[in-house]
C-alpha positions as CSV (number, residue, x, y, z in Angstrom):
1,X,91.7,50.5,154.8
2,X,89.9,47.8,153.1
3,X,87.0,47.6,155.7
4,X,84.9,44.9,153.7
5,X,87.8,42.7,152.8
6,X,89.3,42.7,156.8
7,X,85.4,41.8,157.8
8,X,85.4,38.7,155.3
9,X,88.8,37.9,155.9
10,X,88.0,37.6,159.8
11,X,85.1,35.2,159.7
12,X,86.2,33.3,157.3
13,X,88.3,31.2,160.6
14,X,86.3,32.4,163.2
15,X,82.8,34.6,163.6
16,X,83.0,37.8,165.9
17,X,80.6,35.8,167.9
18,X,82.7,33.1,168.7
19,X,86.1,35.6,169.2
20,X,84.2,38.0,171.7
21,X,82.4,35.0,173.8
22,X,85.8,33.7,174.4
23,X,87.7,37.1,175.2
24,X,87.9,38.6,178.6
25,X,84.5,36.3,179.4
26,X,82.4,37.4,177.1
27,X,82.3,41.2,178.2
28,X,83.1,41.9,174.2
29,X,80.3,40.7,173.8
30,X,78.2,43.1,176.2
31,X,80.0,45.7,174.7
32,X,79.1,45.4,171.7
33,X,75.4,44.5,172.0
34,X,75.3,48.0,173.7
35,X,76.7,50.0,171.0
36,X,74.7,48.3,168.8
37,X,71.6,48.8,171.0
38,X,72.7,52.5,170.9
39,X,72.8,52.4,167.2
40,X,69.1,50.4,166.8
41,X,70.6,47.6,165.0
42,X,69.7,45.4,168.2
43,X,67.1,45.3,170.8
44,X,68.3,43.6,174.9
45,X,66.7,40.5,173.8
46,X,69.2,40.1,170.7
47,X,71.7,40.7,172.3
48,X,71.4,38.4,175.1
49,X,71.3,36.0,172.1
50,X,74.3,36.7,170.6
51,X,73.5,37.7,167.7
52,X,75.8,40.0,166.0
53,X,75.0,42.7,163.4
54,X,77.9,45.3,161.9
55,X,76.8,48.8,161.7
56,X,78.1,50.2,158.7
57,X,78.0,53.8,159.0
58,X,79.4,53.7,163.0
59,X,82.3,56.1,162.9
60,X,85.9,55.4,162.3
61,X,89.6,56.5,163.2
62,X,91.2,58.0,160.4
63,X,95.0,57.6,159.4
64,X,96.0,60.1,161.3
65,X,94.3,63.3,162.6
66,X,91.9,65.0,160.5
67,X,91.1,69.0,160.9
68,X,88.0,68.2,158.3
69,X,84.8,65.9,159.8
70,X,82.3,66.9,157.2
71,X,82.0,68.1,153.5
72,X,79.7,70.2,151.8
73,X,80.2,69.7,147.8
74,X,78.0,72.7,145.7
75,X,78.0,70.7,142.5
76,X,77.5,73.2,139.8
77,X,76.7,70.6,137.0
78,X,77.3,71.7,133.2
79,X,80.1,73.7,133.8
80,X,80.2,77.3,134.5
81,X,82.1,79.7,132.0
82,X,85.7,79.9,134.6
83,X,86.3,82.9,132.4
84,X,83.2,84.7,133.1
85,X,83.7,84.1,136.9
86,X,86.9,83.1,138.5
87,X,89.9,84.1,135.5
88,X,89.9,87.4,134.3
89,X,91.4,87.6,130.9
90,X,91.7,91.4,129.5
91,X,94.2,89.7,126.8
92,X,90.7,87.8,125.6
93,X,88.6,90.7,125.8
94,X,91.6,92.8,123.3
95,X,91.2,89.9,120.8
96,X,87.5,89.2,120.9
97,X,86.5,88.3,117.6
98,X,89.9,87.0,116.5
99,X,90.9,83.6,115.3
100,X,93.0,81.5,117.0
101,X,96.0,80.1,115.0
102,X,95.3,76.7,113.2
103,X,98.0,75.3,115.1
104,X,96.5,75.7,118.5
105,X,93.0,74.0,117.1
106,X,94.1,71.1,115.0
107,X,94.2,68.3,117.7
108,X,91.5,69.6,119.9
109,X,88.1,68.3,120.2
110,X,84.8,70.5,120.6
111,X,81.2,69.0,121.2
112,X,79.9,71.5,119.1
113,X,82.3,74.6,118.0
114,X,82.8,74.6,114.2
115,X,86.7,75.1,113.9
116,X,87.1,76.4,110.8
117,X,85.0,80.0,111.5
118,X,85.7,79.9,115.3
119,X,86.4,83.2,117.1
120,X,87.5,84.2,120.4
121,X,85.2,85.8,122.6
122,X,85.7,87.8,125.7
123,X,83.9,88.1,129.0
124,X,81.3,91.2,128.8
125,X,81.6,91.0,132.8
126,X,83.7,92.9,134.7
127,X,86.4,91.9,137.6
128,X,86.8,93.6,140.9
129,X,89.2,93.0,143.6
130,X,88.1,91.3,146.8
131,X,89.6,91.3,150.6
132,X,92.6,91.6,151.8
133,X,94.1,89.5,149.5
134,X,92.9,91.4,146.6
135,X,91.3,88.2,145.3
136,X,90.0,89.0,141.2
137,X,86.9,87.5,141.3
138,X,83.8,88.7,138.3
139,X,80.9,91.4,139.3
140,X,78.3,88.3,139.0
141,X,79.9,86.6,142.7
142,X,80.3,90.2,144.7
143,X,78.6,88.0,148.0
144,X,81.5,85.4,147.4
145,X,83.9,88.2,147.0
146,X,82.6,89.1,150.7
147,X,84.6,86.1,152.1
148,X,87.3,85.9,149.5
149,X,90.4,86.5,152.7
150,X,88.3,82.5,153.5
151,X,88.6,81.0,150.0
152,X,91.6,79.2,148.4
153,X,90.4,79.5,144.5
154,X,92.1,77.2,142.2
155,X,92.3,78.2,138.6
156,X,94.2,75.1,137.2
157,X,92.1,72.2,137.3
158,X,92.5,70.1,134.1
159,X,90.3,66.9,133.5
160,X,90.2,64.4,130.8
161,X,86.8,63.9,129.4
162,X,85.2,66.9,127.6
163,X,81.5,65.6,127.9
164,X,79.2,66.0,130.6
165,X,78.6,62.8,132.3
166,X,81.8,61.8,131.8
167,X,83.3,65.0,133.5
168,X,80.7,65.0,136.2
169,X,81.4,61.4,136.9
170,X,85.0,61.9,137.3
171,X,84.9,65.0,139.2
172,X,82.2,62.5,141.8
173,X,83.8,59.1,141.1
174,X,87.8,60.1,140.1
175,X,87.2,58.2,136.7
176,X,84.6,58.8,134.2
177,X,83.1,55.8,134.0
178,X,79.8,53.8,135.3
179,X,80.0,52.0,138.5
180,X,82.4,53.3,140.6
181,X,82.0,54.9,144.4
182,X,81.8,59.1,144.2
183,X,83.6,60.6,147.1
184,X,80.7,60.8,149.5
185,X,81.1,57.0,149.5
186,X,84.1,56.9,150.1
187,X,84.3,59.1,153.1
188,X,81.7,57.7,154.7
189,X,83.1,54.3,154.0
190,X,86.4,55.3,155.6
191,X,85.3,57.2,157.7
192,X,81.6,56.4,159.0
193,X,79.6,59.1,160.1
194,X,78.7,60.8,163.9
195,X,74.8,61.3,163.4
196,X,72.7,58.7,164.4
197,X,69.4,59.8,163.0
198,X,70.5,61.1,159.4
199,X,71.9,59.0,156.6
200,X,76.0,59.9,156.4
201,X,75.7,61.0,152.9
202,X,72.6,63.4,151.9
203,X,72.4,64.9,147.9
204,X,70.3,68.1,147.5
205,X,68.8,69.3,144.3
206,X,67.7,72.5,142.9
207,X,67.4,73.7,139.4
208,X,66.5,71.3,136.6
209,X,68.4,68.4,137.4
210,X,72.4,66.9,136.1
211,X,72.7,65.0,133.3
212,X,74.4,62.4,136.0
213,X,71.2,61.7,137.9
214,X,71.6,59.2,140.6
215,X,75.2,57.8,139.2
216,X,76.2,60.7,141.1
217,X,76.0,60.0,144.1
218,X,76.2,56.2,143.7
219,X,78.3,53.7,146.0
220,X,79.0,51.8,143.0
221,X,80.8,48.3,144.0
222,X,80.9,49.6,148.1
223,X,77.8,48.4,149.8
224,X,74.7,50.5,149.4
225,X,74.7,51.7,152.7
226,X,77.5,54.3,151.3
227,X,75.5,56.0,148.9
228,X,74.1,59.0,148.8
229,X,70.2,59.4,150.3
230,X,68.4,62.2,147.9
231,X,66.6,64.5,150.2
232,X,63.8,67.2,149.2
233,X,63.8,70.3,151.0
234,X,60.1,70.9,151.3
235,X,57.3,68.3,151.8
236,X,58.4,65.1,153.0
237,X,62.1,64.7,153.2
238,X,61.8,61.1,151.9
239,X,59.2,60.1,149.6
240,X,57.3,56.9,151.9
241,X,59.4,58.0,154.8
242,X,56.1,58.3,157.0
243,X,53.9,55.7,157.6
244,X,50.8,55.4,155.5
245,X,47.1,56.6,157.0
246,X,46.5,53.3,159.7
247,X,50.0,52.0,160.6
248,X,50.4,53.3,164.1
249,X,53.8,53.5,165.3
250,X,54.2,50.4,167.4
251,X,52.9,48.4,164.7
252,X,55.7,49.2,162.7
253,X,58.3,49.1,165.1
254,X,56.9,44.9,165.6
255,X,57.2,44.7,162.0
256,X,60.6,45.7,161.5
257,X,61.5,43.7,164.9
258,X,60.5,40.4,162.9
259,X,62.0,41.5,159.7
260,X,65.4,42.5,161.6
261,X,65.8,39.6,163.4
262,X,65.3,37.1,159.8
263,X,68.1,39.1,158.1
264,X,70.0,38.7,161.0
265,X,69.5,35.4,161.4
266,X,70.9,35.4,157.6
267,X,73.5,37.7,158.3
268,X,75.0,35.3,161.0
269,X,75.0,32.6,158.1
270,X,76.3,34.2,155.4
271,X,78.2,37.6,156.5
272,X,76.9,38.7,153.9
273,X,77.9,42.6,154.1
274,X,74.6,44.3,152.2
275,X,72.5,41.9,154.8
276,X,74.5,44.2,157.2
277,X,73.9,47.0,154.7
278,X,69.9,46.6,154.8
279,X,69.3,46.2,158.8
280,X,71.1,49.7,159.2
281,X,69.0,50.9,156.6
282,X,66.0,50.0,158.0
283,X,66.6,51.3,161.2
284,X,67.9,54.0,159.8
285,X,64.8,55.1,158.5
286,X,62.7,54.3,161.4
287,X,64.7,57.0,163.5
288,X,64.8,59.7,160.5
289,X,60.8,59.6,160.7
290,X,61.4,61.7,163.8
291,X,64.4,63.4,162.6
292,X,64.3,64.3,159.3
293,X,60.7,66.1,158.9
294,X,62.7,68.6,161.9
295,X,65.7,68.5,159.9
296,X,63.9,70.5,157.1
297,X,61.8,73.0,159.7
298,X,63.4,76.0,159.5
299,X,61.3,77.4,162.3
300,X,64.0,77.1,165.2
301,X,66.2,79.6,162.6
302,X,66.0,83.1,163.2
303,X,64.5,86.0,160.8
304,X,68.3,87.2,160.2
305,X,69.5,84.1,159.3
306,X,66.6,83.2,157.1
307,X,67.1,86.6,155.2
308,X,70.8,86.2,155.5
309,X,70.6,82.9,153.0
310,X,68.2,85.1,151.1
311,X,65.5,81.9,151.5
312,X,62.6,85.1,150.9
313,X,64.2,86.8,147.2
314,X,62.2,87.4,144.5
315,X,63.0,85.1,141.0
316,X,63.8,87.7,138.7
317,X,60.2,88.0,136.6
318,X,59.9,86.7,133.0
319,X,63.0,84.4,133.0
320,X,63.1,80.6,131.3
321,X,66.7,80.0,130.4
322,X,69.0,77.1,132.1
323,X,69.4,76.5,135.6
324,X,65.3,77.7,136.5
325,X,63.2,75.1,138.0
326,X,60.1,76.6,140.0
327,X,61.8,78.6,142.8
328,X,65.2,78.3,142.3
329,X,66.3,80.7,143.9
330,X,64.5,79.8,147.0
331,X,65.5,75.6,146.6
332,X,68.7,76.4,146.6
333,X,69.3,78.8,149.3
334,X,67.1,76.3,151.6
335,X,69.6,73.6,150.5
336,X,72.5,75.8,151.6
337,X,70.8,76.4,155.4
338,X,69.9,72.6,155.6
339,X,73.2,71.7,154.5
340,X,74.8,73.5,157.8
341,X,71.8,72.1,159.6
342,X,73.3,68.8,158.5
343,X,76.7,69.4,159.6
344,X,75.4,70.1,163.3
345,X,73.7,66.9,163.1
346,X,76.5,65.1,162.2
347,X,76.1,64.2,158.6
348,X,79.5,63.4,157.5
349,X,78.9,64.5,153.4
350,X,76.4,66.9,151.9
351,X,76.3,67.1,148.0
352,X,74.3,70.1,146.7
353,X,73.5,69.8,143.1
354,X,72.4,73.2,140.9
355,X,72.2,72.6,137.2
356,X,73.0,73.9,134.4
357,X,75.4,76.0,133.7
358,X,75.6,74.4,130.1
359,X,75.6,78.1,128.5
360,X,76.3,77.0,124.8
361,X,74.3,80.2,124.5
362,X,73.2,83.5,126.3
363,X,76.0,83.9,128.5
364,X,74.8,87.4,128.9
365,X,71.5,86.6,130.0
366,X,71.8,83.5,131.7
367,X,74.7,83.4,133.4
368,X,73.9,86.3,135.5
369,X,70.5,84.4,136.8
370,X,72.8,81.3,137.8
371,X,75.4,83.7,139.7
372,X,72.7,85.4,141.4
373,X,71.0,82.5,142.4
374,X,73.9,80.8,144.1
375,X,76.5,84.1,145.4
376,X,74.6,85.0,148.4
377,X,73.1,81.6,149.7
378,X,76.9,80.5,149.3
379,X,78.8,83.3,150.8
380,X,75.7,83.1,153.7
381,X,76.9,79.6,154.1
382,X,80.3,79.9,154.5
383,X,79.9,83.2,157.0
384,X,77.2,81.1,159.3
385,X,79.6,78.1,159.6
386,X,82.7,80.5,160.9
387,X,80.3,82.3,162.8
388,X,79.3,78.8,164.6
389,X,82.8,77.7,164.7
390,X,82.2,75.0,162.1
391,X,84.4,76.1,159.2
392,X,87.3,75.0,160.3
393,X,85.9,71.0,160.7
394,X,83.6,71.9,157.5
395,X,84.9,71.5,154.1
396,X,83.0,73.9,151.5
397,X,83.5,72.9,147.9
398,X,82.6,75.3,144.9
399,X,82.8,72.7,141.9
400,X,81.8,71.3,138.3
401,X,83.0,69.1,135.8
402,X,85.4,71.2,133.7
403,X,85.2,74.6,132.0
404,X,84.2,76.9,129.0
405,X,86.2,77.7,125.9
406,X,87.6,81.1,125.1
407,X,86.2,80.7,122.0
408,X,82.6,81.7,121.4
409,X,79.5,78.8,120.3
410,X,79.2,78.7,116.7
411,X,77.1,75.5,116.4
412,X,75.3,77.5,113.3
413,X,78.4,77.8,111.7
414,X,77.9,81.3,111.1
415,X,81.6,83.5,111.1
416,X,80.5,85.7,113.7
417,X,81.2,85.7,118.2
418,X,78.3,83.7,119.5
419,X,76.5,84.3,122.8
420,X,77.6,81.1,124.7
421,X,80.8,78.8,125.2
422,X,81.7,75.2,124.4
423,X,83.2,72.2,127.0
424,X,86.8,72.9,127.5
425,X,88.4,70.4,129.7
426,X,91.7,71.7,129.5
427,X,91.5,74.3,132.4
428,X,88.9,75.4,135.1
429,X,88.0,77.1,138.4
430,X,86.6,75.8,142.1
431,X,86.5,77.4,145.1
432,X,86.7,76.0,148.4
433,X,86.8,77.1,151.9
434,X,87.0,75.6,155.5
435,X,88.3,72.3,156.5
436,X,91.6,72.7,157.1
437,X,92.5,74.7,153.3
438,X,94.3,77.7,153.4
439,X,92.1,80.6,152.3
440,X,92.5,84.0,151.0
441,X,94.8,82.5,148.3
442,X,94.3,82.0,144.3
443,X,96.8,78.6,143.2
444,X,97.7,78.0,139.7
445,X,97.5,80.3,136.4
446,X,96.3,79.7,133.1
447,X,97.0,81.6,129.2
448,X,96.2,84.9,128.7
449,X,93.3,84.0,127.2
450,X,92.0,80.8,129.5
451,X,92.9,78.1,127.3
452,X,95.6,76.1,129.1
453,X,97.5,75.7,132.6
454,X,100.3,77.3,132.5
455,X,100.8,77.1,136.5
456,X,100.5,74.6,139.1
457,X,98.2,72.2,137.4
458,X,95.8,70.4,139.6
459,X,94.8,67.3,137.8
460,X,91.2,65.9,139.2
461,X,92.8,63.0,141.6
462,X,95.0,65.9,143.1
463,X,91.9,67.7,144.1
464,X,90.6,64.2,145.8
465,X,93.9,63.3,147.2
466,X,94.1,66.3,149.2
467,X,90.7,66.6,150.2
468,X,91.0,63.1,151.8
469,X,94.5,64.4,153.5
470,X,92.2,67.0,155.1
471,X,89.7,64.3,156.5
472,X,92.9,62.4,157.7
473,X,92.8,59.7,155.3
474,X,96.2,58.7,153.1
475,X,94.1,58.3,149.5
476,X,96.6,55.3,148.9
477,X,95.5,53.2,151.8
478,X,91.6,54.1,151.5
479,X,90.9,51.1,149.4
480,X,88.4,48.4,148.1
481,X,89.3,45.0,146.7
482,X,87.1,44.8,143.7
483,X,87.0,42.2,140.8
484,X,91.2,41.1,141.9
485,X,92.5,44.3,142.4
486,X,92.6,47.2,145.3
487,X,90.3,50.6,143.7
488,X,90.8,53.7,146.0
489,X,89.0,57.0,144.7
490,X,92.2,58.5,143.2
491,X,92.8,55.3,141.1
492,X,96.2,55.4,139.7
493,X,97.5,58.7,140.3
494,X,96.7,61.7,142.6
495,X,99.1,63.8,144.7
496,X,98.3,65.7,148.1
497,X,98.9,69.7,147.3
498,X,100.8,71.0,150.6
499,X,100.1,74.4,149.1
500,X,96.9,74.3,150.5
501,X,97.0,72.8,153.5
502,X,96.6,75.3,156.6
């Protein structure tokens, strides 16, 4: 589905003017000045005219019928320990302070663990059973464990890259590397989106920020109407989204009639698609001065609800560690209700971003504050959506870049078990719920100590190429013609896991 290339492709014999005023009369023509009067990217007059604008974001048929119409992607950036969470490992915890053999070390690569003194080191948590599928999940998550018979956990995710912005960009992009569309992108690009006041694709941050930024939630070479539209959750939604102190509304509104109708004018020349790209984003913006600023007032939600999310808890006094940014605790539960506020409203992808888990050090201390912060806002989430009859369109997504070693930090070099874990690409957890997944099952195994996949192994273009399948995309088909060659968000590989698939 190579919308951009098709458009091209298509004008370059004939514009969609001159195809539609010669069909059936011209009544194409009527029909689609009213869809895109609908969609603000043309007032009567224009169309009258003629004059013919693409809206990028209006919504699309899929490849075949999709259970999934919207995504909600918790992105917990720096990579939370899977052992301390998701993979209990009682073989670990026997052999804490042990060294592994030399064999199973000399072609791995650490960021920081010194190899030669480097001792296992197992979880001080505890695991407890959950639902009726006796999901094992760790004492830290006992809100998530609440809807464990709803989550399909994965503990056999296996990536490539070992650093963090690599491993973030290729759990967002499917390849660690600059430039290229995250997944957001792509659905929307596929896909479109239903709301007509909010952008498709909306980021949410809490907590001090990913090491990624903004080339997370990049369209990279798709037009920049696909990528993601950072929203804060107090304040004004956008920064300069209202008009400044003497611009009354219908002041704007003339200005933006003039400065639509030049790039249209342009448009009609050059088809250029990010002329296209810029009217809708214009518009776009004009409609979320209404909508967005009610988007973020909570006041419509009810006392239960509010407290359900646990918006109101208290930050747990005299803590400074990773993952605290002002009210964290509050940020990112807010971000959890907006995100289903979202998803009425017909945004098609909502990334939340919580950083760090980066615990080189202080998993006892620090981890707990990051569990805490996210369990109940999460589990709150995925309870209010099935409540509302939105989790079975709604895909929920519990995810990070890769996981933490079995082996305990020892940057100091010191023979000892340290306090914190080191990047360990080799195997990892997610959670996800909703969206046409099969819950209340765990997929894939790893060691008895954490270290590799020894089941199922989900490599990170599997995970996209099913989550696609769920929207009713084939990942082989969504493509983009880019510098000679077709990308798609899988690249070269990625298979669809039938396993999960309700």
């Amino acid at each position: 589905m190579n919308h951009q290339q098709h458009l091209i492709d298509q004008h370059a014999t004939h514009t969609r003017r001159e195809f539609l005023n010669t069909t059936a009369s011209g009544l194409g023509m009527a029909a689609l000045g009213a869809m895109l009067t609908q969609d603000g990217l043309m007032n009567p007059a224009a169309a009258e005219e003629g004059v013919d604008v693409v809206n990028p974001l209006a919504p699309r048929e899929a490849h075949f019928d999709p259970q999934a119409k919207a995504c909600i992607f918790i992105f917990m950036a720096g990579a939370p320990s899977h052992i301390d969470l998701f993979d209990p490992k009682p073989v670990l915890k026997e052999r804490h302070g042990q060294p592994l053999p030399e064999s199973m070390l000399e072609k791995v690569r650490f960021a920081f663990i010194k190899k030669d003194k480097a001792l296992l080191q197992g979880s001080p948590f505890e695991f407890q059973k959950h639902g009726e599928c006796g999901m094992e999940l760790s004492e830290l998550l006992p809100h998530m464990g609440s809807v464990a018979d709803d989550l399909l956990l994965v503990r056999s995710l296996h990536s490539e890259q070992f650093n963090h912005h690599p491993g973030q960009l290729m759990m967002q992009c499917g390849r660690g590397t600059f430039g290229l569309p995250t997944m957001g992108s792509w659905l929307t690009y596929g896909l479109g989106s239903e709301s007509q006041n909010l952008p498709g694709y909306v980021v949410l941050n809490s907590g001090r920020g990913s090491s990624g930024g903004a080339t997370l939630w990049q369209s990279g070479f798709l037009p920049s109407t696909y990528a993601g539209v950072l929203f804060r959750n107090q304040g004004e939604p956008v920064l300069n989204l209202s008009n400044p102190n003497g611009i009354p509304p219908e002041l704007q509104r003339e200005g933006l009639d003039v400065l639509r109708n030049v790039n249209q004018q342009r448009y009609s020349e050059v088809r250029d698609p990010e002329i296209a790209a810029r009217i809708a984003s214009y518009e776009l913006a004009y409609r979320m001065q209404t909508a967005a600023p009610e988007l973020i007032d909570l006041a419509s939600e009810s006392k239960e609800t509010v407290e359900a999310y646990g918006i109101n808890r208290k930050e747990p006094e005299n803590f400074n560690g990773r993952g605290k940014k002002g009210n964290t605790f509050e940020s990112f539960a807010r971000n959890c209700l907006l995100a289903r506020r979202m998803v009425e409203r017909g945004v098609r992808f909502i990334n939340i971003i919580y950083a760090s888990w980066d615990h080189h050090s202080n998993i006892p201390n620090e981890l707990p504050y990051n569990a805490k912060c996210v369990d109940q806002p999460i589990a709150a989430l995925i309870k209010d959506l099935k409540e509302r009859g939105l989790l079975d369109s709604t895909m929920v997504v519990w995810g990070t870049e890769f996981g933490r070693t079995p082996l305990g930090e020892n940057r100091s070099g010191k023979k000892e078990v340290g306090t914190g874990r080191d990047h360990h690409p080799y195997s990892f957890s997610m959670a996800m719920a909703g969206g046409g997944l099969k819950g209340g099952q765990v997929y894939g195994a790893t060691d008895e100590i954490g270290w590799n996949v020894t089941e199922n192994p989900v490599h990170i273009n599997d995970l996209h190429a099913t989550m696609l399948n769920r929207f009713g995309m084939d990942h082989l088909k969504l493509t983009h013609r880019f510098q000679g060659r077709d990308f798609r968000l899988t690249d070269v590989g990625g298979k669809v896991i039938k396993d999960w698939i309700a």
